[in-house]
Backbone bond lengths (Angstrom), bond angles and torsions (degrees), N, CA, C in turn:
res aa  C-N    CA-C-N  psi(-1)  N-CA   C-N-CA  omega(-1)  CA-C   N-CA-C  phi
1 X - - - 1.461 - - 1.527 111.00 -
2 X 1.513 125.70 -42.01 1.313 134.55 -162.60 2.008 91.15 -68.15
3 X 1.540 87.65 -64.95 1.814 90.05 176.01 1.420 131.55 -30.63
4 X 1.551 99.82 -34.53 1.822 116.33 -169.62 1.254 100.47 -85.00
5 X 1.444 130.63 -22.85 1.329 149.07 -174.31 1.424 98.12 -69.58
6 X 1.118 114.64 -75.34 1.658 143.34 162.72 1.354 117.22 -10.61
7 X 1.687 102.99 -60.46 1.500 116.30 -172.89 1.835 106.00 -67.88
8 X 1.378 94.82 -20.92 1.971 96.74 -150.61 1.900 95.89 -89.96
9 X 1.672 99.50 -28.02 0.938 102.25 -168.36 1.940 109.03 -76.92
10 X 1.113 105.81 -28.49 1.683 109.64 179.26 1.341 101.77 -98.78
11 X 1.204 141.69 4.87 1.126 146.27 124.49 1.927 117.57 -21.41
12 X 1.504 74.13 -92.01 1.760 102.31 175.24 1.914 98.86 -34.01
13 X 1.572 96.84 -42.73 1.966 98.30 -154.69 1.927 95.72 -49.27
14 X 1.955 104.66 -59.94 1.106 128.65 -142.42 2.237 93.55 -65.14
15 X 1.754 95.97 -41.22 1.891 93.25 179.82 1.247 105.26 -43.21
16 X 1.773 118.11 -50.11 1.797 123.23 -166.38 0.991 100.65 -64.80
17 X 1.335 131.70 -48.26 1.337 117.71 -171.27 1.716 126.21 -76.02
18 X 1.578 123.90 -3.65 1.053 176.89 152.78 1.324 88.72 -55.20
19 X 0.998 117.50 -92.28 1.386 116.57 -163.93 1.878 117.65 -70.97
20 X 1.320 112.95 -10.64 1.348 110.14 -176.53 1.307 98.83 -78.95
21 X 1.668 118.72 -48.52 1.177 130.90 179.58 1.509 130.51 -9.95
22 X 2.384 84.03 -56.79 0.791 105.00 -172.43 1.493 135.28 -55.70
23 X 2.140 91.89 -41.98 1.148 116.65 179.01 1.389 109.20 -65.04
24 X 0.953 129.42 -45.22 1.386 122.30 -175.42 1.841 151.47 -50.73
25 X 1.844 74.31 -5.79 1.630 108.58 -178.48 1.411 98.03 -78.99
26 X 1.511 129.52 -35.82 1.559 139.36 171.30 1.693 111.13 -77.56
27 X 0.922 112.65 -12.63 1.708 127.71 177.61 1.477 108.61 -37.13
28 X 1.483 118.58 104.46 1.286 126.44 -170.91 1.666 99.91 -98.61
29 X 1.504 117.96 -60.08 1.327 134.96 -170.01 1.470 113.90 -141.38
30 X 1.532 122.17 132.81 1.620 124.88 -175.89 1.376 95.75 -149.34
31 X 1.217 119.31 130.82 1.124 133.65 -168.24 1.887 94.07 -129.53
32 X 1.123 126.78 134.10 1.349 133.63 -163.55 1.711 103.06 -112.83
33 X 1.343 85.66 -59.43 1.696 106.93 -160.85 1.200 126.05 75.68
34 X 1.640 98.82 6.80 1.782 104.76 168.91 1.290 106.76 -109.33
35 X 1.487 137.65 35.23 1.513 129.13 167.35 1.059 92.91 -131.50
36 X 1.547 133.09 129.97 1.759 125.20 151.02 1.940 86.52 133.25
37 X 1.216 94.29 -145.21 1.557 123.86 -173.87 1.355 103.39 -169.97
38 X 2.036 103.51 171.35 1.650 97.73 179.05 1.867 112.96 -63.75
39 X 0.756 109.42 -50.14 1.601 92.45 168.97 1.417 130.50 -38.22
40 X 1.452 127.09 -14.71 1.523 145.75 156.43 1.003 127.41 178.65
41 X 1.453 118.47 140.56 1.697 115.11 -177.19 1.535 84.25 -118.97
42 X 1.735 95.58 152.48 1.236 114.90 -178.05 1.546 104.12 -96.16
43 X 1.253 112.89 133.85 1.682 112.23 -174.63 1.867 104.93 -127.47
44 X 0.971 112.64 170.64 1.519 132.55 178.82 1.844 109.14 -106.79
45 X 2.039 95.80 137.20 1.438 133.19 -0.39 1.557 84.17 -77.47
46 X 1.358 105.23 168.13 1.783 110.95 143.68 1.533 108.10 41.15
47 X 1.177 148.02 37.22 1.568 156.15 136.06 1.094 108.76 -116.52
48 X 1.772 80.61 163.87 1.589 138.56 169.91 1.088 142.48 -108.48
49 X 1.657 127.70 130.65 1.042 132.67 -162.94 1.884 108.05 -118.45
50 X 1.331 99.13 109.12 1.694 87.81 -172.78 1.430 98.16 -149.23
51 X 1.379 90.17 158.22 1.837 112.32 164.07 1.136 126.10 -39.56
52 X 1.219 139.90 131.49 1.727 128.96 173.42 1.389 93.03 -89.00
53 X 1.458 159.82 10.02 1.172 174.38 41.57 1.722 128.05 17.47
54 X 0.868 119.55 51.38 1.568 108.97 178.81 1.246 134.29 -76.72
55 X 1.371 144.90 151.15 1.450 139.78 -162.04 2.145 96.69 118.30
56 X 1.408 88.11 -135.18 1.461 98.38 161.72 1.144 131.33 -57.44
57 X 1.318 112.42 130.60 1.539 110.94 170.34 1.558 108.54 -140.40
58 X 1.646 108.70 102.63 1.192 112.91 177.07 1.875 105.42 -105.08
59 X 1.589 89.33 157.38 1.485 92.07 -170.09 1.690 123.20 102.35
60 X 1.763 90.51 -15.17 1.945 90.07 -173.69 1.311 83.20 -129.95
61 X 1.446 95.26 164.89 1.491 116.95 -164.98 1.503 114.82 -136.59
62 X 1.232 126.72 142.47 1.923 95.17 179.28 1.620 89.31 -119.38
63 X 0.972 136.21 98.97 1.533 140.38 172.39 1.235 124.26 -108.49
64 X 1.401 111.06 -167.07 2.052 124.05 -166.61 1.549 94.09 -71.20
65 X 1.328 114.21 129.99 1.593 116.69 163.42 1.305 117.75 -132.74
66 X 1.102 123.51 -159.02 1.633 123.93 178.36 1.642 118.11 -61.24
67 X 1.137 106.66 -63.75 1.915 104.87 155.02 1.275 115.59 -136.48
68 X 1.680 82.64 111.51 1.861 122.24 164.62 1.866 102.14 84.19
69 X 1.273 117.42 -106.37 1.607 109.84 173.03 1.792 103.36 -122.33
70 X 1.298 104.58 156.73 1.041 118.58 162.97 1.721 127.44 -130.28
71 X 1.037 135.22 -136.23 1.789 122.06 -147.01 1.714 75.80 -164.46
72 X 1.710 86.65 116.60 2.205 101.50 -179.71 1.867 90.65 -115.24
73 X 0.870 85.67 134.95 2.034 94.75 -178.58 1.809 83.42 -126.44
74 X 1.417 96.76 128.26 2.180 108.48 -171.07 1.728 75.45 -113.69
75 X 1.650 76.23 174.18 1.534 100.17 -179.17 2.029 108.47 -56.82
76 X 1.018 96.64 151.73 2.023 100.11 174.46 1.275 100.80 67.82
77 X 1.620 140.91 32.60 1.202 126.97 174.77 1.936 90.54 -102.94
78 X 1.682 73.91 139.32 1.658 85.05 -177.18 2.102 104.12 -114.72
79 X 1.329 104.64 -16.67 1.587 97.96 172.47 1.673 117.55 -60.10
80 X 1.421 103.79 135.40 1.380 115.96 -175.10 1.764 91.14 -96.17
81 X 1.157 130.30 154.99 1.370 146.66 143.38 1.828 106.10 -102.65
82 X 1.722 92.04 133.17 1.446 101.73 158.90 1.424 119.58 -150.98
83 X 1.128 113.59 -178.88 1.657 116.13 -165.02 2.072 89.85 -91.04
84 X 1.607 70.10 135.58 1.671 87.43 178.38 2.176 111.60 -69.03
85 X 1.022 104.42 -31.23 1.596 118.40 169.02 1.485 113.69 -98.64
86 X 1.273 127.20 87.01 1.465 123.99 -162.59 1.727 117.96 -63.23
87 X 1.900 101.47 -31.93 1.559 95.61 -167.73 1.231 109.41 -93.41
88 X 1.500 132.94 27.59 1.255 117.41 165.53 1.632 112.43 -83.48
89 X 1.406 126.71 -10.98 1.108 119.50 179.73 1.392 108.59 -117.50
90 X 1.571 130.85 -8.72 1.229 130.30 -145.25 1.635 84.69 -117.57
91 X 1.496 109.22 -18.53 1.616 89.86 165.64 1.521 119.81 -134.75
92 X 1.714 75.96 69.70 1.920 110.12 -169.00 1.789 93.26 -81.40
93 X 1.702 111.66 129.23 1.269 116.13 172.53 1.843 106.80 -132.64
94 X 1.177 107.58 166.12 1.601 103.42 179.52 1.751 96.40 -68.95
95 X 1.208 78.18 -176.78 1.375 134.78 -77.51 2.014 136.91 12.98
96 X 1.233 123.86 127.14 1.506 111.10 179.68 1.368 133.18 -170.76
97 X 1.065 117.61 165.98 1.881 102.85 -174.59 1.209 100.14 -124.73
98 X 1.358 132.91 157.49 1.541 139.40 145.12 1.213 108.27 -128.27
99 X 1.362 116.15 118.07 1.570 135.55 172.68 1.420 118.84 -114.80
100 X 1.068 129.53 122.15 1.653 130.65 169.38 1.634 105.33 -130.59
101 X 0.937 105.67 168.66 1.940 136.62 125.44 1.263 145.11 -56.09
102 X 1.060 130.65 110.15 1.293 118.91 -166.57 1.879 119.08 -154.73
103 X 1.230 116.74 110.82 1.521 88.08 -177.87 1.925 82.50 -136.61
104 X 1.428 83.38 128.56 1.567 118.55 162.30 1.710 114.09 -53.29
105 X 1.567 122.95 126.74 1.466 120.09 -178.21 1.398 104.70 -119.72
106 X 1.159 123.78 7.07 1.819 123.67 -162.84 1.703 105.70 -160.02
107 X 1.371 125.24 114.11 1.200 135.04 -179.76 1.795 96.25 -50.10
108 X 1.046 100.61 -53.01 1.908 87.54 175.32 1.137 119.40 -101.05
109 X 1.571 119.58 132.18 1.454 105.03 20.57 1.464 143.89 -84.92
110 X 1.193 130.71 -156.64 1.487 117.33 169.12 1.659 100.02 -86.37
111 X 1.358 108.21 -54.89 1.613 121.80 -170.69 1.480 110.47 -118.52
112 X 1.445 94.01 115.44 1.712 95.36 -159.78 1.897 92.09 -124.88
113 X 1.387 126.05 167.58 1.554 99.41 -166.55 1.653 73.51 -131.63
114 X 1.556 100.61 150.34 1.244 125.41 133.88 1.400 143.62 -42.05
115 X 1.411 108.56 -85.60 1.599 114.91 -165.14 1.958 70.70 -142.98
116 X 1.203 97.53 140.74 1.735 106.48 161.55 1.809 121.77 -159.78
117 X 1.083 113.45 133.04 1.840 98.47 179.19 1.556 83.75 -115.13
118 X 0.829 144.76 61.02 1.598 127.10 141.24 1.770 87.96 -178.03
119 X 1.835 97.94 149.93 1.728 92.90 -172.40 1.506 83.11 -142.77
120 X 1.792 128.15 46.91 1.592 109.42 167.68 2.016 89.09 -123.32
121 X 1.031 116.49 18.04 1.466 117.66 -151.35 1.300 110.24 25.00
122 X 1.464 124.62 62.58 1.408 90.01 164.94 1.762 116.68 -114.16
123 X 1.428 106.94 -142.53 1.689 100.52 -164.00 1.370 111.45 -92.82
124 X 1.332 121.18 19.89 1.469 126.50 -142.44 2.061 85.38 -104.28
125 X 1.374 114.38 -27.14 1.679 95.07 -171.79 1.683 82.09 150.77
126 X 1.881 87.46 178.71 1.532 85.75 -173.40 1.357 132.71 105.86
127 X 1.600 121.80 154.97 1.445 123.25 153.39 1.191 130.30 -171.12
128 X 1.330 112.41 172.67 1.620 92.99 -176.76 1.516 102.29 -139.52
129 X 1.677 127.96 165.39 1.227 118.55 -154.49 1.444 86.77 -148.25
130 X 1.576 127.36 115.44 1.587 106.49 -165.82 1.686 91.40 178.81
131 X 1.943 103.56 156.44 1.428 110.42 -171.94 1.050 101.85 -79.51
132 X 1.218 114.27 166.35 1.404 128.14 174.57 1.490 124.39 -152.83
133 X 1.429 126.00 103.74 1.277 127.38 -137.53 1.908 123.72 -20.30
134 X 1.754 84.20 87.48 1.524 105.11 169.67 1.752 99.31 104.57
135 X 1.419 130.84 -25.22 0.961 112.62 -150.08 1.904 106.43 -122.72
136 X 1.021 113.13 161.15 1.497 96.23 -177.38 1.647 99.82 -104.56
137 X 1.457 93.09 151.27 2.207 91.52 -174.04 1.695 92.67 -150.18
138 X 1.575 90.06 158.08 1.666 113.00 175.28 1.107 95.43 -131.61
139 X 1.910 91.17 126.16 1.809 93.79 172.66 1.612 100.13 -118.25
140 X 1.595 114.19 161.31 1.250 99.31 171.02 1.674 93.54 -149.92
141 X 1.430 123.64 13.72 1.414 123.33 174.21 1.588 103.42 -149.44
142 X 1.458 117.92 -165.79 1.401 117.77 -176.66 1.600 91.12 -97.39
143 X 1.244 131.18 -43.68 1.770 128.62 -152.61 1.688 99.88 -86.37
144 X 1.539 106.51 171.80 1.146 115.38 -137.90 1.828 87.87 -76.16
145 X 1.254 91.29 -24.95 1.990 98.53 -170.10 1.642 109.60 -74.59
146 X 1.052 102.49 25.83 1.627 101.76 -169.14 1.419 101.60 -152.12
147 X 1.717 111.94 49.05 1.242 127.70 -175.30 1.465 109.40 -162.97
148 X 1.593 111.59 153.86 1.419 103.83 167.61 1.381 93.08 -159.76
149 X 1.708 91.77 140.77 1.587 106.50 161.70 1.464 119.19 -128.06
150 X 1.600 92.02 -179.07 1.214 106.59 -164.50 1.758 100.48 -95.73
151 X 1.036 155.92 169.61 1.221 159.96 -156.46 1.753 90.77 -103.77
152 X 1.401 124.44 154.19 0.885 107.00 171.73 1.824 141.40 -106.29
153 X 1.012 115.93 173.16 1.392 104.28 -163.05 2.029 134.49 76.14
154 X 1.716 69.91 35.88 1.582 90.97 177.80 1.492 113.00 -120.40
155 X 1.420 101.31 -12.67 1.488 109.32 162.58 1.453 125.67 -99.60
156 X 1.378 136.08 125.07 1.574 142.22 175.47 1.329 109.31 -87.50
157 X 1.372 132.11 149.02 1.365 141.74 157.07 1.999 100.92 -67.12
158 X 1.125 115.53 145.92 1.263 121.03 169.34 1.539 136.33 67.72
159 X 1.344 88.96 0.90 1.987 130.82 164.89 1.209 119.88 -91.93
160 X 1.123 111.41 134.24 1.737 131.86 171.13 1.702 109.77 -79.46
161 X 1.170 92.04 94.47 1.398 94.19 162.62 1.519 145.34 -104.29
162 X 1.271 148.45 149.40 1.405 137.87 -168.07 1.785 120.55 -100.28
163 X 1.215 109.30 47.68 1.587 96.87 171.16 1.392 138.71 -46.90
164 X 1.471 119.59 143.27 1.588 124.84 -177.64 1.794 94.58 -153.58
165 X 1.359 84.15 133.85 1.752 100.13 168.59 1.762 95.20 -117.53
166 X 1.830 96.47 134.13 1.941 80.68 162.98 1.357 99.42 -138.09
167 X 1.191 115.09 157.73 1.918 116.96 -179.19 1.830 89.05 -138.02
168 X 1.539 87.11 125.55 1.706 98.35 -173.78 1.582 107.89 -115.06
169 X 1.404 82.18 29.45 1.535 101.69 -176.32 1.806 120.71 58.13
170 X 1.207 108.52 9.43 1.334 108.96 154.00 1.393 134.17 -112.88
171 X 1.612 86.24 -17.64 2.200 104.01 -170.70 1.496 99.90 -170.03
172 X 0.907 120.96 136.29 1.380 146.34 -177.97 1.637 119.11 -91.06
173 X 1.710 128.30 112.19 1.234 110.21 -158.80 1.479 81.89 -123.68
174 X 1.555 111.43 145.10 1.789 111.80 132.34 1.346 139.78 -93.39
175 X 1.240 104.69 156.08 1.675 109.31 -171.05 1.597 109.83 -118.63
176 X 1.262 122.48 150.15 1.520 100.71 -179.20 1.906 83.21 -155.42
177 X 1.227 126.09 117.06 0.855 142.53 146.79 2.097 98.93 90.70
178 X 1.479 110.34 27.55 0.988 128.94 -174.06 1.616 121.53 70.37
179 X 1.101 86.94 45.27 2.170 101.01 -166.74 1.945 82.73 -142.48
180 X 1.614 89.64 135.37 1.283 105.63 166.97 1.699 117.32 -62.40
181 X 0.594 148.51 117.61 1.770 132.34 161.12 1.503 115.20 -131.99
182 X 1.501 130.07 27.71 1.157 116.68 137.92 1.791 107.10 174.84
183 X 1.239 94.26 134.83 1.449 118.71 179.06 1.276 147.06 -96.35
184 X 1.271 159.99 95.23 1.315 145.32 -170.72 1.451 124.29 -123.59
185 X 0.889 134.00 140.60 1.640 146.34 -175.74 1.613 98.86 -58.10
186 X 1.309 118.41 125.04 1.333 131.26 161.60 1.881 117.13 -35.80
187 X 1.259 124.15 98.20 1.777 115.94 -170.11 1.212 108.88 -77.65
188 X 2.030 119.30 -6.32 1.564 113.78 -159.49 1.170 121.30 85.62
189 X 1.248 116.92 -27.29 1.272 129.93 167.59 2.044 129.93 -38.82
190 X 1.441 88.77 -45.38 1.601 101.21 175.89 0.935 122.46 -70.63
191 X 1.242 121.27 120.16 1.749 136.66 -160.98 2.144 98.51 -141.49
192 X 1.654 94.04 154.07 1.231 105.63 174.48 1.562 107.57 -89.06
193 X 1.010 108.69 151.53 1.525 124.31 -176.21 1.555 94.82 -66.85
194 X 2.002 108.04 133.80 1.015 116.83 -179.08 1.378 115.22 -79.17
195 X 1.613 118.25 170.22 1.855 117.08 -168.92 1.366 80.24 -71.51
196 X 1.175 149.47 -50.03 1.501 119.99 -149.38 1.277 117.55 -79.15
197 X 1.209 116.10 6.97 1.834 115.53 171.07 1.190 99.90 -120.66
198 X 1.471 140.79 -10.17 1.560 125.83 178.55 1.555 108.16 -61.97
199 X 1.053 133.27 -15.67 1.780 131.09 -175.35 1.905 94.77 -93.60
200 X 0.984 133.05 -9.61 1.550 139.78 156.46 1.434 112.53 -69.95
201 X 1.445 98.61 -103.34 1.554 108.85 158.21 1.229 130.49 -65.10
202 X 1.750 104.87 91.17 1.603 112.03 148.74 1.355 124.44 -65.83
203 X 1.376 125.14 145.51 1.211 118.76 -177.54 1.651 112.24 -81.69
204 X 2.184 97.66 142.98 1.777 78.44 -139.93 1.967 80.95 -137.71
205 X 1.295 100.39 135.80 1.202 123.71 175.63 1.729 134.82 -81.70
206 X 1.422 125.75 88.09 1.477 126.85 -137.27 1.435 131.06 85.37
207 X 1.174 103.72 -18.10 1.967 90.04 175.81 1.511 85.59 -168.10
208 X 1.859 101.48 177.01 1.009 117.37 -163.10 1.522 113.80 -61.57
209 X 1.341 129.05 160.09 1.593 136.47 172.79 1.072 99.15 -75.91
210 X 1.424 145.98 27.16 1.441 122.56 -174.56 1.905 97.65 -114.01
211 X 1.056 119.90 177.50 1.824 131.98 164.81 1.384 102.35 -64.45
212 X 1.202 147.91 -56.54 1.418 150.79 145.37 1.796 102.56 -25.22
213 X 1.578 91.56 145.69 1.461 102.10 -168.22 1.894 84.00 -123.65
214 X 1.238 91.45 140.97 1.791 93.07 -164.56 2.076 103.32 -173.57
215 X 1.282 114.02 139.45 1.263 107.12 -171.44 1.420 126.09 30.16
216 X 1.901 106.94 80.89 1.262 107.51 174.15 1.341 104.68 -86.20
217 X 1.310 108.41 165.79 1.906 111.74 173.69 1.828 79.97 -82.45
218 X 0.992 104.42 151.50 1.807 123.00 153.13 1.486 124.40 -120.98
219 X 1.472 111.41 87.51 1.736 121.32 -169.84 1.741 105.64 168.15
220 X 1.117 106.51 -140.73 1.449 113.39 -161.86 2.063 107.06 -138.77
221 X 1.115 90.20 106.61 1.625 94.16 170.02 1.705 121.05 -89.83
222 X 1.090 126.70 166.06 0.882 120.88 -174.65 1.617 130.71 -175.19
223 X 1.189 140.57 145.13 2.022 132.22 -153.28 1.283 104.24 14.38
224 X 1.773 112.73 74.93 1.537 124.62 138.14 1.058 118.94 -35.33
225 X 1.841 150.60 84.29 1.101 141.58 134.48 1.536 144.36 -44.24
226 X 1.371 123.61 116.40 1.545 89.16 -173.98 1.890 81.38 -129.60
227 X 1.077 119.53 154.06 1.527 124.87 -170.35 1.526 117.48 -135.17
228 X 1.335 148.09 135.54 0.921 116.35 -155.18 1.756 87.55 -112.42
229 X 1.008 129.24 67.89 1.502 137.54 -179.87 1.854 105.09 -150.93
230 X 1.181 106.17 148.31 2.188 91.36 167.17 1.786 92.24 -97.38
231 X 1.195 104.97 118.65 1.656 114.47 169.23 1.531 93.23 -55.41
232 X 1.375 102.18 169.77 1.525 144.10 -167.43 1.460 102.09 -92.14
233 X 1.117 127.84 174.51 1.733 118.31 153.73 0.986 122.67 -59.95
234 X 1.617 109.98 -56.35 1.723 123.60 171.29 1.189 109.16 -28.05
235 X 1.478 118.18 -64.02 1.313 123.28 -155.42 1.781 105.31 -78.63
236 X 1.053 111.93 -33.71 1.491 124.76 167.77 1.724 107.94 -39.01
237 X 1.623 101.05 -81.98 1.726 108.04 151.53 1.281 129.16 -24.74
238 X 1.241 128.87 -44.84 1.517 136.34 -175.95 1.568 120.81 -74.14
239 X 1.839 104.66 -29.28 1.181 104.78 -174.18 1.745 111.77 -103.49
240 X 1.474 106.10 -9.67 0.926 98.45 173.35 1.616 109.01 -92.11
241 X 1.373 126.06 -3.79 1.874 118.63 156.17 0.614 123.58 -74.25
242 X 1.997 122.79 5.10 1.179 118.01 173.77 1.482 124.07 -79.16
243 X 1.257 130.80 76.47 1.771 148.59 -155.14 1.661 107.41 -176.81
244 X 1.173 105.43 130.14 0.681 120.18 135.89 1.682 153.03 -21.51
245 X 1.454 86.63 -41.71 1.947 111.88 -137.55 1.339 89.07 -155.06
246 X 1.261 127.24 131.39 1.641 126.29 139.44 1.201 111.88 -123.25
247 X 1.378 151.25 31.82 1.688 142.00 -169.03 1.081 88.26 -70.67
């Protein structure tokens, strides 16, 4: 029985890994947080993840996360992280996924951001991926149709959770712990951030892309995915078993 256990279980290992493989041929942006230090993490393909601040960095932490280390931003951290190559994400179009890690350690703020290339919401391009008291949301305009959330009370303080946004270029879904919980029809609306604001908005990891320091996440992020395909459910499911660890 233990053996049959055995077989099913490296089974299961070799499909995930099978299937990441797969994903990885669409591999836009991967952020690990296990190559580099706080002065830079080395990310996939060919990027960088660094401080707009270098020297000291008090307030961040690079510690144990869901898989291997991840990047803790505490209360009063004012370092921004951004991608050393700005237009691989800033002239992000559908089809696409964004998947991370993320667990919240401090009720404040209310609205703390994830991953974002534009922080005025407006109609010009862009998006942002970030909590919002209790709930996880994707914005990519100012009006209400150019938003989506998650219902609330699907997010915990002090929990590891698995977010994914995908736009398959017809409708836009979220995922939160590999469970659908909210959907919307593509309006046309979603556009890549134009060249004349990509030297503004870098795409920026924990708080807003702007020179102003404003809605930090407060907790620990961790395997930034960005894909240039909208995964499946399956595959949604698959990448978020990719851990070890979820406490």
């Amino acid at each position: 029985m233990n053996k049959c256990r055995m077989i099913r279980y490296c089974l299961c290992l070799l499909a995930l890994s099978l299937c990441l493989a797969a994903m990885d041929e669409q591999l836009i942006f991967h952020c690990s947080f296990d190559e580099g230090n706080l002065n830079g993490f080395i990310c996939e393909p060919n990027e960088v993840l660094k401080p707009r601040t270098q020297g000291e960095l008090p307030n961040v932490a690079w510690v144990e996360a869901v898989h291997g280390k991840g990047l803790e931003l505490k209360p009063g951290c004012k370092v921004k992280y951004v991608t050393g190559k700005a237009d691989a994400l800033q002239g992000l179009e559908p089809p696409f996924t964004i998947a991370l890690w993320m667990k919240k350690t401090d009720l404040l703020p209310k609205h703390d951001i994830f991953l974002a290339t534009i922080s005025d919401q407006s109609t010009t391009g862009g998006f942002e991926l970030f909590w919002h008291w209790g709930r996880v949301m994707f914005r990519w305009g100012k009006n209400e149709d150019e938003k989506l959330s998650s219902p609330s009370g699907v997010l915990y303080l002090n929990k590891w959770h698995h977010i994914a946004v995908t736009h398959d270029g017809k409708s836009i879904s979220l995922y939160v712990d590999a469970i659908a919980v909210a959907q919307t029809p593509d309006n046309g609306k979603f556009m890549p951030l134009p060249q004349e604001k990509r030297k503004k908005y870098r795409p920026t990891v924990g708080q807003y892309p702007s020179s102003f320091n404003a809605y930090q996440h407060v907790g620990i992020l961790d395997d930034i995915y960005v894909f240039g395909k909208a995964l499946d459910a399956v595959e949604i499911t698959r990448l978020a078993m990719h851990s070890p660890s979820r406490n």
